[in-house]
C-alpha positions in Angstrom: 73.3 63.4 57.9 71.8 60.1 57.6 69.4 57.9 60.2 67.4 55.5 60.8 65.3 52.9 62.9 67.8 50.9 65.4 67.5 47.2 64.6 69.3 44.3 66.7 73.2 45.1 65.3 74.6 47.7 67.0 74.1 50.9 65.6 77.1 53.4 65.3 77.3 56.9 64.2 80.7 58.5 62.0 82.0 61.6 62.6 84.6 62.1 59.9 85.3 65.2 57.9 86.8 62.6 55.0 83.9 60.8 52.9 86.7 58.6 52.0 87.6 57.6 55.5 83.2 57.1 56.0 83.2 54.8 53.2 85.9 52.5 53.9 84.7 52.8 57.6 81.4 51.9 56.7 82.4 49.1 54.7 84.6 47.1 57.2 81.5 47.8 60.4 78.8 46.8 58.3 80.7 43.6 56.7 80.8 42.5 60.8 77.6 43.1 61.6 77.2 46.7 63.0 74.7 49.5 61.3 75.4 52.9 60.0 72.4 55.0 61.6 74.4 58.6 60.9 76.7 60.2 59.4 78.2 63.6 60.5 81.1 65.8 58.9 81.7 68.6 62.0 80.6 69.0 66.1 77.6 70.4 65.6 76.2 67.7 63.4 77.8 65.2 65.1 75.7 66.5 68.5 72.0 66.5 66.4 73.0 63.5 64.6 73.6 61.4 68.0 70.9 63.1 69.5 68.7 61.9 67.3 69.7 58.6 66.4 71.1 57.3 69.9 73.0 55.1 68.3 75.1 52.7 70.5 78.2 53.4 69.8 80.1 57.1 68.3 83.7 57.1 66.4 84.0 60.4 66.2 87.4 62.1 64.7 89.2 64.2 67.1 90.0 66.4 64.3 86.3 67.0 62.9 85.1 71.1 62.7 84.4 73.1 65.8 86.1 70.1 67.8 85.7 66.4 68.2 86.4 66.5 72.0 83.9 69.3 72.7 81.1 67.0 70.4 81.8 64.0 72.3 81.4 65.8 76.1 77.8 67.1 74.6 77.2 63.8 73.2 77.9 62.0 76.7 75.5 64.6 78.5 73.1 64.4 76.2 72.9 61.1 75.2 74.4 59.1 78.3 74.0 55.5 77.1 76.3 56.0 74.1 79.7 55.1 74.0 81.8 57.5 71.9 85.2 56.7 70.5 87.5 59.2 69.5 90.0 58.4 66.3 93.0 60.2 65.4 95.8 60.5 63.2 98.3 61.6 65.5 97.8 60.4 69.2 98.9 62.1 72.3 98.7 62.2 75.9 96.8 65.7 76.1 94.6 64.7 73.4 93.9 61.3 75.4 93.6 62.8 78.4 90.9 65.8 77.6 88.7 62.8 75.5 88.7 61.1 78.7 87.7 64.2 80.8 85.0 64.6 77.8 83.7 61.3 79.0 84.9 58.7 75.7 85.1 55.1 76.4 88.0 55.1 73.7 90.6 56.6 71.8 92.2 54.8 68.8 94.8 55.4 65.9 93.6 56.1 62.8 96.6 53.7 61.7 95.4 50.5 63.6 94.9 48.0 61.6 91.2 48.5 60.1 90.2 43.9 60.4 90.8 44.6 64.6 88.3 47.7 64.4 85.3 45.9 64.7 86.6 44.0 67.5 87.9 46.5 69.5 84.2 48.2 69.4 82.7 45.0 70.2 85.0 45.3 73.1 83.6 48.7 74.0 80.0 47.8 73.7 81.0 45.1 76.9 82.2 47.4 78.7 85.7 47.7 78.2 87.5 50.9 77.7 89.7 50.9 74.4 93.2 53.0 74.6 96.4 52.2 72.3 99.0 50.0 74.2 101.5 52.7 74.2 99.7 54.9 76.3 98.5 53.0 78.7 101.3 53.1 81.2 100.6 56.6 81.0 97.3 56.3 82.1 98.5 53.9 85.3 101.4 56.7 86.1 98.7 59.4 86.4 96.4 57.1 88.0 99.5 56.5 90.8 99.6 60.2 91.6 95.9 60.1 92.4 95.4 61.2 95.9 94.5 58.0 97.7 90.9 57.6 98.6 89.2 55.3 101.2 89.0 51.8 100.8 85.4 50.7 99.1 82.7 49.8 101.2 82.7 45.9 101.1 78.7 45.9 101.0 77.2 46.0 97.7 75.1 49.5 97.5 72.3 49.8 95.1 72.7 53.9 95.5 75.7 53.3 93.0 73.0 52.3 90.3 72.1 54.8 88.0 68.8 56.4 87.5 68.7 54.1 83.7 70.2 51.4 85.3 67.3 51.4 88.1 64.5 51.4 85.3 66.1 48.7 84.0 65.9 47.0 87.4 62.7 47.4 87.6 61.5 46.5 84.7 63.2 43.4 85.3 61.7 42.8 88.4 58.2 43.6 86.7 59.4 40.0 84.8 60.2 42.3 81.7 62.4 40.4 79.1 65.4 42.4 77.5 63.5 43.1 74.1 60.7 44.2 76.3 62.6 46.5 78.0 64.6 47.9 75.1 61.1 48.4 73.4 59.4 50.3 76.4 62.9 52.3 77.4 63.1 53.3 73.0 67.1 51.8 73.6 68.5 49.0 71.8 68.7 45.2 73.2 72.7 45.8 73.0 72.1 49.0 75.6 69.9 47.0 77.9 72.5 44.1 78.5 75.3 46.4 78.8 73.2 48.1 81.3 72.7 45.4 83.2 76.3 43.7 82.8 77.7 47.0 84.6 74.8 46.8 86.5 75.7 43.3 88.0 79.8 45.1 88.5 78.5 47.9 90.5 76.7 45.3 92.6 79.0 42.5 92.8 76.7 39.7 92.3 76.8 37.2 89.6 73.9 37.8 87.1 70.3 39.2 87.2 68.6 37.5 89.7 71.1 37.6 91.9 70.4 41.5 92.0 67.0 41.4 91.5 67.4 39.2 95.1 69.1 42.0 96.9 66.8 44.7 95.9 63.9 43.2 97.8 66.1 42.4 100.5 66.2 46.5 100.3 
């Protein structure tokens, strides 16, 4: 298990029983930029490894001892802020399904092509949730058989925010810039502006101030 301090790059842990597949892995994220703060070879070091680095982003294989679904819903509830990705060499529905329950932003082929992987996380660290193509009509059948709920409330609600996301608020209100905030919260820059891009979603304005406007009209 490896780790160390988060710097400005986004910082990703590996979860892979295969040093091989680590390496080459490594190799690619670090060539565009990202940063290697752990390593982990089953569930359980997976969980301490993520727990103690935060890093920003998990790829965790499905596949990994004692369960790469079960490491990735202790993961999310312990370490909220961190996008996890499952990888696997044979994908399925189930499989996509549970790591979605398990709360994973993402679930990828170990056969994609390796040049798009960076992008795809990059994707993920916006926001974006990252399935292969063939199974996302699935997704949009299951979603149809949802049973229908009332339409959204047109009026922005600043109860939606999380309790991070209302620090974050805060702090910005405080005049806090993001380095100042990713310093005094122990996150990364990368967190704080994805925190504050979904934050800007949930309350349908256009940027910062715009929300920092409607919580003093509060």
């Amino acid at each position: 298990m490896q780790t160390g301090m988060r710097g400005e790059h986004p910082s990703v842990l590996l979860a892979d029983v295969h040093p091989v597949l680590r390496d080459g892995l490594r190799l690619i994220l670090e060539s565009e930029g990202f940063w290697i703060s752990a390593e982990a070879t089953d569930r359980d070091s997976a969980v301490v490894s993520a727990t103690v680095a935060h890093p920003d982003l998990c790829l965790i294989d499905v596949s990994v001892p004692g369960g790469g679904i079960p490491a990735a819903a202790e993961i999310h509830e312990r370490v909220p802020d961190t996008i996890v990705i499952m990888i696997t060499s044979e994908p399925s529905e189930d499989e996509l399904f549970d790591s979605l329950r398990a709360g994973v932003q993402g679930y990828l082929p170990k056969t994609m092509d390796p040049v798009t992987l960076p992008r795809v996380l990059r994707a993920a660290l916006g926001g974006e949730a990252v399935v292969p193509r063939h199974l996302v009509s699935r997704l949009i059948h299951e979603f149809a058989q949802l049973p229908r709920r009332r339409p959204v409330e047109k009026v922005p609600s600043l109860a939606a925010l999380t309790a991070r996301q209302w620090q974050i608020l805060d702090l910005l209100d405080e005049g806090a810039s993001t380095s100042e905030i990713a310093k005094r919260l122990s996150i990364s820059p990368i967190t704080v502006r994805r925190h504050i891009e979904r934050m800007v979603k949930k309350l349908r304005v256009h940027d910062r101030s715009s929300a920092l406007r409607l919580l003093k009209q509060n």
